[in-house]
ZANU-156298 format. One record per residue: residue in one letter; residue number from 1; x negated, y, z of N, C-alpha, C in turn. Coordinates in steps of 0.2 Angstrom, whole numbers, plus 5000, padded with zeros to 4 digits. Example, Ala and Ser with C-alpha at 12.3 -4.5 7.8 and 13.67 -1.06 7.14 Angstrom:
<rest = a | nr = 1 | n_c1 = 4934 | n_c2 = 4972 | n_c3 = 5039 | ca_c1 = 4938 | ca_c2 = 4978 | ca_c3 = 5039 | c_c1 = 4934 | c_c2 = 4984 | c_c3 = 5039>
<rest = s | nr = 2 | n_c1 = 4936 | n_c2 = 4989 | n_c3 = 5035 | ca_c1 = 4932 | ca_c2 = 4995 | ca_c3 = 5036 | c_c1 = 4936 | c_c2 = 5000 | c_c3 = 5039>
***
This chain:
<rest = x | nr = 1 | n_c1 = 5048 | n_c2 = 4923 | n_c3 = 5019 | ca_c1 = 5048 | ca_c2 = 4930 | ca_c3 = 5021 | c_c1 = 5041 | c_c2 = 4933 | c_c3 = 5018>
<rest = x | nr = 2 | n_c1 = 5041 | n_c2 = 4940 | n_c3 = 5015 | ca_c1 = 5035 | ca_c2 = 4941 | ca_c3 = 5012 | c_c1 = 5031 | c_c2 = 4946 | c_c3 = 5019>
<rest = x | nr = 3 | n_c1 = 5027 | n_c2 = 4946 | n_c3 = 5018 | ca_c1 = 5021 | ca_c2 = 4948 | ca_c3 = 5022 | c_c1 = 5019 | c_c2 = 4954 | c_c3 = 5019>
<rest = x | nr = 4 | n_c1 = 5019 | n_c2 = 4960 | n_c3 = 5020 | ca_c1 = 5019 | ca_c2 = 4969 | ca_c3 = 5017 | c_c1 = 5011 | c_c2 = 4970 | c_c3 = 5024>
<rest = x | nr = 5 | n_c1 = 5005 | n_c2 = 4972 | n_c3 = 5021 | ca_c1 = 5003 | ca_c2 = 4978 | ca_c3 = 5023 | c_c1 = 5003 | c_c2 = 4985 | c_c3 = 5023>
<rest = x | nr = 6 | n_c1 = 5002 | n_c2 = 4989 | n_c3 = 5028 | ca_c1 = 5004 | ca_c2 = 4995 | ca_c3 = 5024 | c_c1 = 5001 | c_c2 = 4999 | c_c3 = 5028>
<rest = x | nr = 7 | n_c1 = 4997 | n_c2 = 5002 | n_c3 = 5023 | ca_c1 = 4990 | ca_c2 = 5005 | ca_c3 = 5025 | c_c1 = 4989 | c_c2 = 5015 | c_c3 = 5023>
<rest = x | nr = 8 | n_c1 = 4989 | n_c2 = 5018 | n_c3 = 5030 | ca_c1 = 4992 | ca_c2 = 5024 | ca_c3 = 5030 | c_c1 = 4988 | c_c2 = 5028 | c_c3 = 5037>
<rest = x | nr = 9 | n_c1 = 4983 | n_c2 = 5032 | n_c3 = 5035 | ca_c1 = 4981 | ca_c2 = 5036 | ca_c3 = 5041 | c_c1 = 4985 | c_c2 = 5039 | c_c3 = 5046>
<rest = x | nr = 10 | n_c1 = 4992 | n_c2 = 5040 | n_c3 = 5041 | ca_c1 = 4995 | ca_c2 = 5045 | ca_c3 = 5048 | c_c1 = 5000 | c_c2 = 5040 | c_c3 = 5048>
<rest = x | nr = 11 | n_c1 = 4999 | n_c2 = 5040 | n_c3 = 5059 | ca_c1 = 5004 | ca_c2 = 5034 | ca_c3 = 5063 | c_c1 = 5010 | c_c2 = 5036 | c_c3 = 5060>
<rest = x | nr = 12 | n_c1 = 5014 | n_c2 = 5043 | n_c3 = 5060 | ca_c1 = 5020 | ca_c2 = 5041 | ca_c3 = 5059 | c_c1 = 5023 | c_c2 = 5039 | c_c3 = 5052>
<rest = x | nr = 13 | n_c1 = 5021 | n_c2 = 5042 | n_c3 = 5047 | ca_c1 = 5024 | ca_c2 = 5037 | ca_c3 = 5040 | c_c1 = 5020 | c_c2 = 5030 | c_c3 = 5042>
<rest = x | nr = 14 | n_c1 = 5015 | n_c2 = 5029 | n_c3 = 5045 | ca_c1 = 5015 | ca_c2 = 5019 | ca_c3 = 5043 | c_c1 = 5021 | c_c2 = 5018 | c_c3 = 5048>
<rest = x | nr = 15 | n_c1 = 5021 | n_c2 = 5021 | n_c3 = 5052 | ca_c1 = 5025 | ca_c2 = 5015 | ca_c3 = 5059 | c_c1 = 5031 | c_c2 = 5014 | c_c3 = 5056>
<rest = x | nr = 16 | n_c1 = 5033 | n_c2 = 5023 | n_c3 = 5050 | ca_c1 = 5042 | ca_c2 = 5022 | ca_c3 = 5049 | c_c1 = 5043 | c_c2 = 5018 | c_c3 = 5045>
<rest = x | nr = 17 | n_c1 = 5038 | n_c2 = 5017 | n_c3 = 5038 | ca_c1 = 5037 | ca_c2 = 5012 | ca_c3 = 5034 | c_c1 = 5037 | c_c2 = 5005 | c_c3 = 5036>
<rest = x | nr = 18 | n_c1 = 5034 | n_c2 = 5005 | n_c3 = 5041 | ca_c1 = 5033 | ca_c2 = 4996 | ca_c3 = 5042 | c_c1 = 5041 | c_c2 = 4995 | c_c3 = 5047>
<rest = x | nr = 19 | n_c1 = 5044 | n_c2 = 5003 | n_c3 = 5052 | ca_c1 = 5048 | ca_c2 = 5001 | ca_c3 = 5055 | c_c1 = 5055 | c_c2 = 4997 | c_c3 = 5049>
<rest = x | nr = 20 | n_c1 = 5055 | n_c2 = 5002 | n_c3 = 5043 | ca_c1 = 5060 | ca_c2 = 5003 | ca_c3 = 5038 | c_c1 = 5059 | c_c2 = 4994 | c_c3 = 5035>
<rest = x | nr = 21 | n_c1 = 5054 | n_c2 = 4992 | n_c3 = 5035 | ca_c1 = 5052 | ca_c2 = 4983 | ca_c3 = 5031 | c_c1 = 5054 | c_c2 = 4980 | c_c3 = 5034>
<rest = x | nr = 22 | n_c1 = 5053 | n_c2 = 4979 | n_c3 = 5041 | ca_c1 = 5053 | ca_c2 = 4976 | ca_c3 = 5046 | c_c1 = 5061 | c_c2 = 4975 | c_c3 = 5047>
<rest = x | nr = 23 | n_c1 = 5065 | n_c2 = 4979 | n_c3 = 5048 | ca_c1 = 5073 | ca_c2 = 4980 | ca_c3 = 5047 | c_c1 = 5075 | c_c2 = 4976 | c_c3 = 5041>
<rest = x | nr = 24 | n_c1 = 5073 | n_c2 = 4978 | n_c3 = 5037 | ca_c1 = 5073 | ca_c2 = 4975 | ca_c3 = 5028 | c_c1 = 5072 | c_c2 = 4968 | c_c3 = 5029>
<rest = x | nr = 25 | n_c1 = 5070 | n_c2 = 4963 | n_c3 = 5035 | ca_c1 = 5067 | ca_c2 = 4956 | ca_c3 = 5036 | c_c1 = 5060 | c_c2 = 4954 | c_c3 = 5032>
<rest = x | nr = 26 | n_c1 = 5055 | n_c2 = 4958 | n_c3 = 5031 | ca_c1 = 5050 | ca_c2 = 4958 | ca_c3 = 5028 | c_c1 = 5044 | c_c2 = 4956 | c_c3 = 5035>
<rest = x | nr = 27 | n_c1 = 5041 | n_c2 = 4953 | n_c3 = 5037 | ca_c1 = 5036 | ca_c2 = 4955 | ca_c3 = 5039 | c_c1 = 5031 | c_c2 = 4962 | c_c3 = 5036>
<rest = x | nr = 28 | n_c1 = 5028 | n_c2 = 4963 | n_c3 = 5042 | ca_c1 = 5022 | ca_c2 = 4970 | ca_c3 = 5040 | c_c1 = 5017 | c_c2 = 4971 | c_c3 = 5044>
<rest = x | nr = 29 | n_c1 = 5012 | n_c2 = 4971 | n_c3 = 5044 | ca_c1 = 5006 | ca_c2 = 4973 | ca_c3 = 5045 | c_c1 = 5004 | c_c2 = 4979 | c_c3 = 5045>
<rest = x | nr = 30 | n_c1 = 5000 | n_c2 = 4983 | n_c3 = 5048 | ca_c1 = 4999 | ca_c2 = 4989 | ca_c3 = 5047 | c_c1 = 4990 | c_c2 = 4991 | c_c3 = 5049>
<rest = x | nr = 31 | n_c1 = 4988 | n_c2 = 4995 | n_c3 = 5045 | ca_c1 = 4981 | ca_c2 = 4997 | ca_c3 = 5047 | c_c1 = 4981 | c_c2 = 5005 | c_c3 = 5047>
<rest = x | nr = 32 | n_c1 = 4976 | n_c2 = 5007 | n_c3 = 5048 | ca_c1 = 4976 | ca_c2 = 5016 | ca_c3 = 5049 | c_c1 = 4971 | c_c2 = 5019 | c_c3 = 5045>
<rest = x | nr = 33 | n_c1 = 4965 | n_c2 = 5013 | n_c3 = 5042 | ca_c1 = 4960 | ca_c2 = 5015 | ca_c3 = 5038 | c_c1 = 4960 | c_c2 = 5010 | c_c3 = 5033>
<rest = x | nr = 34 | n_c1 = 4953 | n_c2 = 5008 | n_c3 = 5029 | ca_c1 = 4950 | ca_c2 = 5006 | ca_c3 = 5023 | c_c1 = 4947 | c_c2 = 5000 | c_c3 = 5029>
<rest = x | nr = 35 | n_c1 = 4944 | n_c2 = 5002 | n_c3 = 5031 | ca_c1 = 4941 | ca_c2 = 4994 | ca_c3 = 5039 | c_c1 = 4945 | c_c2 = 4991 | c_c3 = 5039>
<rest = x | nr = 36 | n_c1 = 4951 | n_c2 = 4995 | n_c3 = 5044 | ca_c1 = 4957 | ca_c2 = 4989 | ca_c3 = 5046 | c_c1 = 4961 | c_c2 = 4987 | c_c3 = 5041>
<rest = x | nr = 37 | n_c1 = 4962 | n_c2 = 4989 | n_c3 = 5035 | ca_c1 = 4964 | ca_c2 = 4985 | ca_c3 = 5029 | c_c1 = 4962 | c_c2 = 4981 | c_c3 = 5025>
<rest = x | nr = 38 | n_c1 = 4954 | n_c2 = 4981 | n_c3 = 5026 | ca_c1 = 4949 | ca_c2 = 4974 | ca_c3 = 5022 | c_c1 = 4951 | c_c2 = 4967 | c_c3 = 5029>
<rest = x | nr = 39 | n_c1 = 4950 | n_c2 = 4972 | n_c3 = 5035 | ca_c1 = 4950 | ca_c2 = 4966 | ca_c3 = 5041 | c_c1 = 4958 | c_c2 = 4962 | c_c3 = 5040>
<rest = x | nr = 40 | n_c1 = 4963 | n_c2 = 4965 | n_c3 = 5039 | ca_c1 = 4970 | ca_c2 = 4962 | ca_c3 = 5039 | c_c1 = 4971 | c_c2 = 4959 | c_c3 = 5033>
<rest = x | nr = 41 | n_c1 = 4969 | n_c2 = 4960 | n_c3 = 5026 | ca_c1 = 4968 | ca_c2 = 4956 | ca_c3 = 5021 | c_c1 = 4964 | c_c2 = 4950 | c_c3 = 5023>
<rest = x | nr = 42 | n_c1 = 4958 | n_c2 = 4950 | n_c3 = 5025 | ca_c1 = 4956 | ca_c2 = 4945 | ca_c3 = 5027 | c_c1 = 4957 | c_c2 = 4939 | c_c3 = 5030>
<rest = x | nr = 43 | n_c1 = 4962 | n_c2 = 4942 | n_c3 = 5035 | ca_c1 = 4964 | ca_c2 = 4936 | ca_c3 = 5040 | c_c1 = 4972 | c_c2 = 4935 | c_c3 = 5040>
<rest = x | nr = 44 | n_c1 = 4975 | n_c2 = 4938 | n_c3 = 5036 | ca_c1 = 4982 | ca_c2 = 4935 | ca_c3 = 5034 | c_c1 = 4983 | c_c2 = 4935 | c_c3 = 5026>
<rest = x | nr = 45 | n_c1 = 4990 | n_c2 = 4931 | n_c3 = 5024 | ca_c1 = 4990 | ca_c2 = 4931 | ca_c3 = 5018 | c_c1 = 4995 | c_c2 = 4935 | c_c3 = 5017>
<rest = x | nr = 46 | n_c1 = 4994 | n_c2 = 4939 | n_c3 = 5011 | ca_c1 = 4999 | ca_c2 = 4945 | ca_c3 = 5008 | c_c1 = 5003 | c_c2 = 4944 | c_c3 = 5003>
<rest = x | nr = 47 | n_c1 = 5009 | n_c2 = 4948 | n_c3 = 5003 | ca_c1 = 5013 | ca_c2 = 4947 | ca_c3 = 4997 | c_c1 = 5011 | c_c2 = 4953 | c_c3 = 4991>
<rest = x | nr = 48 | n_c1 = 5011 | n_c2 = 4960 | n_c3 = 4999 | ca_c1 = 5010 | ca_c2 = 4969 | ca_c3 = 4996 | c_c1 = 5007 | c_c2 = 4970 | c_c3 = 4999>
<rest = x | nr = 49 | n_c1 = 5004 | n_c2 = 4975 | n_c3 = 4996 | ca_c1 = 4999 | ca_c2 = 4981 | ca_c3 = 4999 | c_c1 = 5003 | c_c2 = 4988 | c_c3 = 4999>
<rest = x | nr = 50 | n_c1 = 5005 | n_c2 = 4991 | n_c3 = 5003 | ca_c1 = 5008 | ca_c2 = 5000 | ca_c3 = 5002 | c_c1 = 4999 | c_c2 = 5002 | c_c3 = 5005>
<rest = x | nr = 51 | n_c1 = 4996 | n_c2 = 5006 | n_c3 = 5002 | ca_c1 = 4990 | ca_c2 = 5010 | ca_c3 = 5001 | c_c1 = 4988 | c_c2 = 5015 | c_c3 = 5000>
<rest = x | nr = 52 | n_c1 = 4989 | n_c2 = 5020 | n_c3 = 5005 | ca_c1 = 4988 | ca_c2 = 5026 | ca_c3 = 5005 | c_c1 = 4982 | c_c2 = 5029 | c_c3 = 5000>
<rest = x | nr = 53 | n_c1 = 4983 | n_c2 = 5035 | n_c3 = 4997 | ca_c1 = 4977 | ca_c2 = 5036 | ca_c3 = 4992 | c_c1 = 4974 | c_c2 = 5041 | c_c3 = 4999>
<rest = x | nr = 54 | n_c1 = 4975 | n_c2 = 5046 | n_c3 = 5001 | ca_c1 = 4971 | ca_c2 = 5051 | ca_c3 = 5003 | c_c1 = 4969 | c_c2 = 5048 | c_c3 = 5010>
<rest = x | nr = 55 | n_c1 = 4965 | n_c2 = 5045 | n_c3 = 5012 | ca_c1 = 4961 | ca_c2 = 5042 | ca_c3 = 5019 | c_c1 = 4955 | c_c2 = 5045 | c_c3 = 5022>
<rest = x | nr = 56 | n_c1 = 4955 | n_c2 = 5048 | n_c3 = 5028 | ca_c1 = 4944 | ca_c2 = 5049 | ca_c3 = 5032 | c_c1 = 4942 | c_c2 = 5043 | c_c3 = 5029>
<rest = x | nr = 57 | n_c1 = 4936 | n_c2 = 5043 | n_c3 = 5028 | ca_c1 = 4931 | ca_c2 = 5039 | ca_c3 = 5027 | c_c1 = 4929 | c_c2 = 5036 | c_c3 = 5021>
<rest = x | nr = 58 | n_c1 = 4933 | n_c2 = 5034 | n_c3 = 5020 | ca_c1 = 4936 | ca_c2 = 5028 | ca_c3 = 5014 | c_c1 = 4942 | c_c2 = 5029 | c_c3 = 5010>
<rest = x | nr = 59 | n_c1 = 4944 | n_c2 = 5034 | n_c3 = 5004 | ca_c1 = 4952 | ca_c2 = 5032 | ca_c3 = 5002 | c_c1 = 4953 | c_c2 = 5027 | c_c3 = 5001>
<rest = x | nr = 60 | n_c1 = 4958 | n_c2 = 5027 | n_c3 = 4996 | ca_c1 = 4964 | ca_c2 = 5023 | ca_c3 = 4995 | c_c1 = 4962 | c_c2 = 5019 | c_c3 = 4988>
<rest = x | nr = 61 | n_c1 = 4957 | n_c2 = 5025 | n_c3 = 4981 | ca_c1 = 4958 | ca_c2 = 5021 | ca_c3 = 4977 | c_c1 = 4949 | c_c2 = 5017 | c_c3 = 4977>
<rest = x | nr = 62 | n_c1 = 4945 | n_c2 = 5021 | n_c3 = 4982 | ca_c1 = 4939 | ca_c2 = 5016 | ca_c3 = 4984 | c_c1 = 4940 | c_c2 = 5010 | c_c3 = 4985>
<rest = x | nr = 63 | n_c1 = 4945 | n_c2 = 5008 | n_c3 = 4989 | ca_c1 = 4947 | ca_c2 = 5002 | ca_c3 = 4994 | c_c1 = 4951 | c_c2 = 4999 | c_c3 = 4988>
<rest = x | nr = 64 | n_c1 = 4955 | n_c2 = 5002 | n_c3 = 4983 | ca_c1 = 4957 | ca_c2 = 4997 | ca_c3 = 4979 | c_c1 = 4955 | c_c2 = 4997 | c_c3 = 4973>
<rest = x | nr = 65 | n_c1 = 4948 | n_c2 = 5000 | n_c3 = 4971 | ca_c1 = 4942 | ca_c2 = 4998 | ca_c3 = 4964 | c_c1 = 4938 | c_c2 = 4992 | c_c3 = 4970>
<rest = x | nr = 66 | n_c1 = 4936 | n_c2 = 4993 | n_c3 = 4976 | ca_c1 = 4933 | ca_c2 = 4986 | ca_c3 = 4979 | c_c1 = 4935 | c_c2 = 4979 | c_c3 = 4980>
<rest = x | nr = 67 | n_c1 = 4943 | n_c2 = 4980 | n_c3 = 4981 | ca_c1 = 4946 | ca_c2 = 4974 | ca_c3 = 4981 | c_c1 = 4949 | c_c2 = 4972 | c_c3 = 4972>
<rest = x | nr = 68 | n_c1 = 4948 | n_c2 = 4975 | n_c3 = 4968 | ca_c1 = 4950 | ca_c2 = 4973 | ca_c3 = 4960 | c_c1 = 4944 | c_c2 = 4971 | c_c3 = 4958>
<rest = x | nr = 69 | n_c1 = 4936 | n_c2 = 4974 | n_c3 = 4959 | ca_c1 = 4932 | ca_c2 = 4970 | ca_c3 = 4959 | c_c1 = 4929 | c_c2 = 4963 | c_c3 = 4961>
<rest = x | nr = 70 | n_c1 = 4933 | n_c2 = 4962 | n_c3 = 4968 | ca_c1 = 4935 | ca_c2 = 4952 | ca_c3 = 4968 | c_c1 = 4940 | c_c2 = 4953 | c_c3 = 4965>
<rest = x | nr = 71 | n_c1 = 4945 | n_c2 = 4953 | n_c3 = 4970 | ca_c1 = 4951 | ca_c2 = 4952 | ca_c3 = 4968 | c_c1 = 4955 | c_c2 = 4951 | c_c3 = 4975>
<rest = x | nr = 72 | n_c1 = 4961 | n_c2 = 4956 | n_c3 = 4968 | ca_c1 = 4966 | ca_c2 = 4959 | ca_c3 = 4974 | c_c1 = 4969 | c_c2 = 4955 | c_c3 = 4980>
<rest = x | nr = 73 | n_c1 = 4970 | n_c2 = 4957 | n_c3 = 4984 | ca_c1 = 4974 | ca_c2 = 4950 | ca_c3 = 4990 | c_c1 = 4981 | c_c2 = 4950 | c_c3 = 4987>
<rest = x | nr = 74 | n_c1 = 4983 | n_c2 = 4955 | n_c3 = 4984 | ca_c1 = 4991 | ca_c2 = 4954 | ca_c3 = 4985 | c_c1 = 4994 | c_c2 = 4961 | c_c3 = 4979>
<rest = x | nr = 75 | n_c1 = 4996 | n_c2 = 4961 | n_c3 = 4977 | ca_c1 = 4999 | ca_c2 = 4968 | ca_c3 = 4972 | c_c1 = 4999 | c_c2 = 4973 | c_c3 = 4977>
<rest = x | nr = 76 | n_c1 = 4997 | n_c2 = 4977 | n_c3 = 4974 | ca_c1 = 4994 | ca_c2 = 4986 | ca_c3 = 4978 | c_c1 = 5000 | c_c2 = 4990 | c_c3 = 4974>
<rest = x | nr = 77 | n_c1 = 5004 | n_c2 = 4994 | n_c3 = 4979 | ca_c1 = 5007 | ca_c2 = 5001 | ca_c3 = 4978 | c_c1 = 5005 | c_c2 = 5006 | c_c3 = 4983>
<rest = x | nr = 78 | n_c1 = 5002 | n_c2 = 5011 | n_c3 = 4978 | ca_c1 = 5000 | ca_c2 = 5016 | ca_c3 = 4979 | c_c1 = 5003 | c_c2 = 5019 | c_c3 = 4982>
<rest = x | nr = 79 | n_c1 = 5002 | n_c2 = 5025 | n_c3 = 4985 | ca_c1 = 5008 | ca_c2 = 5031 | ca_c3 = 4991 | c_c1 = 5002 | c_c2 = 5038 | c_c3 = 4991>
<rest = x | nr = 80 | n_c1 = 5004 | n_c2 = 5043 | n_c3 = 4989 | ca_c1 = 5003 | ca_c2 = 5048 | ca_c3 = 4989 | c_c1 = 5006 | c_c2 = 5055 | c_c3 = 4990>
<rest = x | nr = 81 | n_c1 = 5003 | n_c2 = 5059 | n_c3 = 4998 | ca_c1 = 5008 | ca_c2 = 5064 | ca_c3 = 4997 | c_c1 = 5006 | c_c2 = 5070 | c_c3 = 4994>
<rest = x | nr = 82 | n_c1 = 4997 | n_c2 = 5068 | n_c3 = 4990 | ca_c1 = 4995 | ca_c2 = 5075 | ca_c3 = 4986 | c_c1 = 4995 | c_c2 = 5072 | c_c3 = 4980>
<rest = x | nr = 83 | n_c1 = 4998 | n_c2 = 5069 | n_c3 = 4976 | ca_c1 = 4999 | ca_c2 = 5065 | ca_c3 = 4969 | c_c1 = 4997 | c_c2 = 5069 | c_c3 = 4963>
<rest = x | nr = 84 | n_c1 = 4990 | n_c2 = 5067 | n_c3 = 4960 | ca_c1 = 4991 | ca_c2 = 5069 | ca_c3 = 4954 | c_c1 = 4991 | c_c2 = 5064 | c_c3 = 4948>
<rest = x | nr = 85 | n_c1 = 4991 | n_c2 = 5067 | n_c3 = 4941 | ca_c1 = 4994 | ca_c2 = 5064 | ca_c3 = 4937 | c_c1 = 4987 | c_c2 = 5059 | c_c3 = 4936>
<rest = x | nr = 86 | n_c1 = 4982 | n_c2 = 5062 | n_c3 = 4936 | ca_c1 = 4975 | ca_c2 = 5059 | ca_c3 = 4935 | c_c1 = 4975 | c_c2 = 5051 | c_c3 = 4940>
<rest = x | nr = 87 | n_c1 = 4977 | n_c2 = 5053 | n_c3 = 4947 | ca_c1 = 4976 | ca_c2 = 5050 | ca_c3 = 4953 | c_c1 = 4981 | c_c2 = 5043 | c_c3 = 4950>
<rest = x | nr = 88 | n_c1 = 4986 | n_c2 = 5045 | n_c3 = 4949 | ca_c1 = 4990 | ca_c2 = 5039 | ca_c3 = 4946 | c_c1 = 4988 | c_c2 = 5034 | c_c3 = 4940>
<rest = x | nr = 89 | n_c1 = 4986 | n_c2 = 5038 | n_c3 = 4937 | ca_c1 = 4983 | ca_c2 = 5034 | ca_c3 = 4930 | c_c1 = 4978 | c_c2 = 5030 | c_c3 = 4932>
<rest = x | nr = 90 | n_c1 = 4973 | n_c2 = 5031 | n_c3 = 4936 | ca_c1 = 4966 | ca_c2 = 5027 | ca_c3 = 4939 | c_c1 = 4970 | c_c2 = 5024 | c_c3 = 4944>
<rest = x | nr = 91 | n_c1 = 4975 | n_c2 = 5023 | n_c3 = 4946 | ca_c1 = 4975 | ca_c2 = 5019 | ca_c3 = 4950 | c_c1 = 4980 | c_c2 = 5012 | c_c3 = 4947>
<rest = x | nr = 92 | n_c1 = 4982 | n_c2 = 5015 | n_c3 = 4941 | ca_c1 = 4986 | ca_c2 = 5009 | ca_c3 = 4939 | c_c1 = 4980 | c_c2 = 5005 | c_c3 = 4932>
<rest = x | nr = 93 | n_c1 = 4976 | n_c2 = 5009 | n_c3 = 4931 | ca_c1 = 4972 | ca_c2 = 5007 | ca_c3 = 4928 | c_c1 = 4968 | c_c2 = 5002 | c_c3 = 4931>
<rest = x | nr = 94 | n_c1 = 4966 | n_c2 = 5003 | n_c3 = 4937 | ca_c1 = 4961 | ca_c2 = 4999 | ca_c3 = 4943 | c_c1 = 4965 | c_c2 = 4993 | c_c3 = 4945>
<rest = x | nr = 95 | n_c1 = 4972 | n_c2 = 4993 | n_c3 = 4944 | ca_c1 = 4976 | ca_c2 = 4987 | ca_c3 = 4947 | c_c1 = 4982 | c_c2 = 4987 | c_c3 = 4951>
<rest = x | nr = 96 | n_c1 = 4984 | n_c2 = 4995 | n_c3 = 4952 | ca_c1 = 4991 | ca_c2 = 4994 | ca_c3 = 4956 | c_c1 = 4995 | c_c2 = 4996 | c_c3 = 4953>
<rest = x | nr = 97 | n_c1 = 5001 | n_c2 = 4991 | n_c3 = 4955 | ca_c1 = 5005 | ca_c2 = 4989 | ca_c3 = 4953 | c_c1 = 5012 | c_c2 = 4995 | c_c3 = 4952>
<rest = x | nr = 98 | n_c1 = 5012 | n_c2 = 5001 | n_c3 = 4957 | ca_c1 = 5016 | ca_c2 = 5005 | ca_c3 = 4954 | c_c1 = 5012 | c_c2 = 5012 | c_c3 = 4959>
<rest = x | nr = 99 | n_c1 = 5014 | n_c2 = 5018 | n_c3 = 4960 | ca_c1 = 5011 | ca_c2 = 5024 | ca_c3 = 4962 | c_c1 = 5018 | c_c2 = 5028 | c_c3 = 4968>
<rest = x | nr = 100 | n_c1 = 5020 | n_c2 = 5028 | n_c3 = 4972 | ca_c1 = 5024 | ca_c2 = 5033 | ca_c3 = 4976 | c_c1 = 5023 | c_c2 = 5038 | c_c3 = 4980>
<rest = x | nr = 101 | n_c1 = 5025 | n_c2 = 5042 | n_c3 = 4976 | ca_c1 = 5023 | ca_c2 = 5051 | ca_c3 = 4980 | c_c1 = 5028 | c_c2 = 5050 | c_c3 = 4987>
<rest = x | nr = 102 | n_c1 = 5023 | n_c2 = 5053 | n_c3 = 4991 | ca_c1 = 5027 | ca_c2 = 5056 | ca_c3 = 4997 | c_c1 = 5030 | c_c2 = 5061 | c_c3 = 4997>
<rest = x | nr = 103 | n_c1 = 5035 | n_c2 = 5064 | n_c3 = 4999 | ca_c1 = 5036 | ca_c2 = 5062 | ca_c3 = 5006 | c_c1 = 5042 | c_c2 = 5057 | c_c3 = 5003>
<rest = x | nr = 104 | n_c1 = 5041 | n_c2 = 5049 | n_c3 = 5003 | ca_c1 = 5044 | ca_c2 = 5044 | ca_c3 = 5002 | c_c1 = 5053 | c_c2 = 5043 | c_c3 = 5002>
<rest = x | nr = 105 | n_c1 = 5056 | n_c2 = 5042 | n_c3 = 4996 | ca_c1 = 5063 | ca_c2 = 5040 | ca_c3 = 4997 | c_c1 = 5064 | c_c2 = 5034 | c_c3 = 4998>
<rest = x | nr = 106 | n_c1 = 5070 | n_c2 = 5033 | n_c3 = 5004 | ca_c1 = 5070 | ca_c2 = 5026 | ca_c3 = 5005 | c_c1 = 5072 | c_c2 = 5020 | c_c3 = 4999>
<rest = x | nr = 107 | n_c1 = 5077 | n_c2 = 5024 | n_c3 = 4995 | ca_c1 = 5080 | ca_c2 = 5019 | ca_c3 = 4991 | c_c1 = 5073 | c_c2 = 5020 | c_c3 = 4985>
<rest = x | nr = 108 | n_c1 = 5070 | n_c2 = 5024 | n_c3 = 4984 | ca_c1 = 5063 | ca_c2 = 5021 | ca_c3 = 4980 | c_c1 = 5058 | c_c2 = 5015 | c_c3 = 4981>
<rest = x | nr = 109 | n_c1 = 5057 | n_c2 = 5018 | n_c3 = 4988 | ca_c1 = 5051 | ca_c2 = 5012 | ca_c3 = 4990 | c_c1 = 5055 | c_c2 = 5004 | c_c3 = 4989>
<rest = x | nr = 110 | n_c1 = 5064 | n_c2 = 5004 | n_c3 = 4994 | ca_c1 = 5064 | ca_c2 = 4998 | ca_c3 = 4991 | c_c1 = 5065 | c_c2 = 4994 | c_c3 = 4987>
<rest = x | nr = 111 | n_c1 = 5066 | n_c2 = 5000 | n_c3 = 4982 | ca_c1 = 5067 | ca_c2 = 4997 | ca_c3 = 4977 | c_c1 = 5060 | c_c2 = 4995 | c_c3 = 4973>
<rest = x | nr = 112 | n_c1 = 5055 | n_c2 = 4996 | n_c3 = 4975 | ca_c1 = 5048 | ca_c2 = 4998 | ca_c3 = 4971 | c_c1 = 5045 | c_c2 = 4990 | c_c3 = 4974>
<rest = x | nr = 113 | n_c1 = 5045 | n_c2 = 4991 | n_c3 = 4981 | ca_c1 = 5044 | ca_c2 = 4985 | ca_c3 = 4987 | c_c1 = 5046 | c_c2 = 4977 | c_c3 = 4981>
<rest = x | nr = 114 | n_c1 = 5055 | n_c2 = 4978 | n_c3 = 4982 | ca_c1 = 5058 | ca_c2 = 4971 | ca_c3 = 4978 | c_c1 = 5054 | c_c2 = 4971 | c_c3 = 4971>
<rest = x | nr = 115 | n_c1 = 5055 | n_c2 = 4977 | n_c3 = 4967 | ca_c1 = 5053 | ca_c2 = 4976 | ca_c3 = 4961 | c_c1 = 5046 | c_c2 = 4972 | c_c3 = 4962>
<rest = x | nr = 116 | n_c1 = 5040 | n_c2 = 4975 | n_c3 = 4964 | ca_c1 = 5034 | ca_c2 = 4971 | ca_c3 = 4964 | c_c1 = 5035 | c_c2 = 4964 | c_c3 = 4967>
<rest = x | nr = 117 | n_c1 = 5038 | n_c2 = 4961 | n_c3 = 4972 | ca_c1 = 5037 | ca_c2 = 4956 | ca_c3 = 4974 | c_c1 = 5041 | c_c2 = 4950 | c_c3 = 4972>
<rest = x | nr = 118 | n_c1 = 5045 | n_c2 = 4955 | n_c3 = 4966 | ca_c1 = 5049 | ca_c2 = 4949 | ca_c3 = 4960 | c_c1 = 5044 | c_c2 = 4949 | c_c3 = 4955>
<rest = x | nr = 119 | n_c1 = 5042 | n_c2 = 4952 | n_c3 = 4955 | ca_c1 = 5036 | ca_c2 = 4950 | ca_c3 = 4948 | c_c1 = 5033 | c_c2 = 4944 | c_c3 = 4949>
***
């Protein structure tokens, strides 16, 4: 079973995200900032990362230029509901693995979710 964090400021798309994997038979983790998802990588092993870009404190693509400078815990997909074309390119440039605008379709994500975790 593959292990998904999914890291999103707002409670309700992470909880329905993580609720939608969970149902899927995925395990999920979830954090609400760039802290709880350095803390969560840390101390479990990952398959995915779903990654919010727009975050308080810390985005999305800081937390993922920090972790591709060691190295990634797990293939990063990006999630954004302010998507620019710019924001997508620097983020696949830096290391992740694919980019999804919100407000998220189900049969994208899982098919986004299986496609990176088949790679």
């Amino acid at each position: 079973m593959a292990t998904i964090l999914v890291v999103d400021d707002e409670m309700g798309i992470r909880d329905l995200v993580a609720e939608i994997l969970a149902d899927s038979g995925y395990g999920v983790l979830t954090a609400a900032d760039a802290h709880e998802a350095r803390e969560q990588a840390a101390a479990h092993a990952l398959d995915l990362v779903l990654l919010d870009v727009w975050m308080p404190h810390e985005d999305g693509l800081s937390l993922l230029r920090d972790w591709a400078q060691k190295e990634l815990p797990a293939p990063v997909v990006m999630l954004s509901g302010h998507a620019t074309l710019d924001a997508a390119i620097e983020a696949t440039r830096i290391g992740a693995s694919a980019f999804l605008e919100k407000p998220l379709r189900l049969q994208t994500l899982m098919e986004t979710v299986y496609r990176v975790l088949s790679e």
